[in-house]
C-alpha angles and dihedrals in degrees: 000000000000079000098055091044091055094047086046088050101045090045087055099049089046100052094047090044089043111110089022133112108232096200092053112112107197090191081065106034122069116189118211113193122176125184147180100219092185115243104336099199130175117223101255121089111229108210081213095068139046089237099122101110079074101070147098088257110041122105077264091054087213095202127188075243096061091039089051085056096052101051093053091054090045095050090049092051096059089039086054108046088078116033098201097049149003110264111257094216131040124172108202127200134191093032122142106211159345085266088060084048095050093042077053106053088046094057116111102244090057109044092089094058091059091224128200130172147207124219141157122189116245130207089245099141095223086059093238120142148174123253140176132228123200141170112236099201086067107030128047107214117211118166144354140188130182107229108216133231119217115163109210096202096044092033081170093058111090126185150173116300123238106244122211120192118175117206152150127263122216091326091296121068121046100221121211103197126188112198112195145175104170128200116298137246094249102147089024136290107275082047085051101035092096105064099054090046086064091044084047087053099049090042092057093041074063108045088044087057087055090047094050098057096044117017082204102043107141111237137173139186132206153185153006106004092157087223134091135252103259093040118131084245096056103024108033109028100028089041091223099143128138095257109152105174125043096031133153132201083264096062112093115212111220100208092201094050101098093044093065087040106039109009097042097225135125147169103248130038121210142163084004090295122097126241137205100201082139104084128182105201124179135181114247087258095067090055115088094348110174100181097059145339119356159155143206136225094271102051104103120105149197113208104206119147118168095257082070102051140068117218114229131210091275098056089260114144098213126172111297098235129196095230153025117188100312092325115114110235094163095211131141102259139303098253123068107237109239121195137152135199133244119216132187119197 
């Protein structure tokens, strides 16, 4: 009988261990995603917005079936990216509204992490924003703004703020976070360069004025910034480069850099060539640091596990997207999610 109740007790200890890292310490670990979840709509058409391809009745028949999907997909995606624990903080692009968040946060695969969110509408005309999840368990919030984009030389074009939170991470860092998704390439590159080396330009006015106040602020940025890494935007204007000697507290670090320019990956895949227009960028305080929370050079990620890919003609496996055009794919997104963790010893 002793015997039974060993072996119950040992099966037991094994199968709920089982998938985790035993050596992980989640009071010393903090885990940063952030992911483009192509076009999260909800099913009603706002006449404010031109959000009616995403409806019951469009040439897509977006159906509460077919959102329901996707926010599953979506969920598991983000409970899958770190085995020993759900992330504590996740920035989200390409999201309609505060009623998709909340459809988010409910799904299985995301109560335990006691999610709350932070979210401002922007003027994009589409009606898509940036929004940001966060356990609260974990991170104290305690302010936001929306910084927004107007473009002095296309005073018609409107686009997505940039939106700031301040918080604090597991009662010790106070955390500064730039979440971004910057104008996109529609009419070509070189034609669209312009506008995300303006945004380039505000972001890093704001990042300076933090700066200014505290040398050693912690501060990330994240997102869609539909440029590359070694783009004048990124890595020119807004100073976010791989530069490893030399540096001052003004030099950003981009954590994915390396992956598009040594390691030839990226987040999205078009016209049969990857892109890193998803970009992890983090002030120099925030590298090797002994005293709290850190990361080193190596520390970006992509998450991209088969399940999440489709495998092209050419043996690629490429993001599994939702759409194309108007056709139902029924995938997870078009982008990759990227994240890293920060550790404290």
């Amino acid at each position: 009988m002793k015997k039974n109740i060993f072996l119950i007790i040992f099966l037991l200890t094994y199968f709920l261990s089982f998938g985790q890292d035993t050596k992980y310490d989640k009071n010393k670990n903090f885990t940063i995603v952030s992911y483009n979840v192509e076009n999260l709509f909800d099913i009603y058409d706002d006449f404010e917005k031109k959000d009616d391809e995403f409806s019951p009745t469009s040439k897509k028949q977006w159906t509460e079936e077919r959102f329901n999907e996707k926010i599953n997909k979506i969920s598991k995606v983000l409970f899958s990216i770190n085995k020993n624990e759900l992330p504590e903080i996740i920035g989200l692009y390409e999201i309609e509204n505060d009623y998709v968040l909340k459809a988010l946060i409910k799904e299985k695969n995301l109560t335990k992490g006691n999610y709350n969110f932070v979210h401002e509408e922007s003027p994009d005309f589409r009606g898509i924003d940036v929004a940001l999840l966060f356990r609260a368990d974990e991170f104290k919030y305690l302010s936001h703004k929306k910084i927004p984009i107007n473009f002095p030389f296309a005073k018609n074009t409107k686009t997505r703020d940039i939106l700031y939170i301040k918080g604090i991470a597991s009662n010790t860092d106070t955390l500064h976070i730039f979440l971004n998704h910057w104008s996109s390439r529609r009419g070509g590159q070189i034609k669209s360069e312009a506008k995300r080396i303006f945004t380039a330009k505000l972001l890093r006015e704001h990042v300076d004025s933090l700066q200014k106040i505290n040398n050693n602020a912690k501060i990330i940025i994240m997102g869609d910034f539909n440029d590359e890494p070694t783009n004048i935007s990124i890595n020119s204007e807004l100073n976010a480069n791989n530069k490893r000697k030399n540096t001052t507290y003004k030099d950003l670090y981009n954590l994915l850099y390396d992956k598009e320019n040594i390691e030839d990956k990226g987040t999205l895949y078009y016209k049969k060539n990857w892109n890193m227009l998803d970009n992890l960028i983090v002030t120099q305080s925030l590298l090797n640091n002994k005293e709290s929370y850190s990361l080193n050079y190596n520390s970006g990620k992509i998450f991209h596990p088969e399940w999440i890919c489709y495998k092209d003609k050419s043996g690629n496996f490429v993001p599994n997207r939702t759409y194309g055009g108007d056709n139902y794919y029924g995938g997870f997104s078009d982008h990759f999610p990227v994240y890293f963790i920060l550790t404290r010893k």
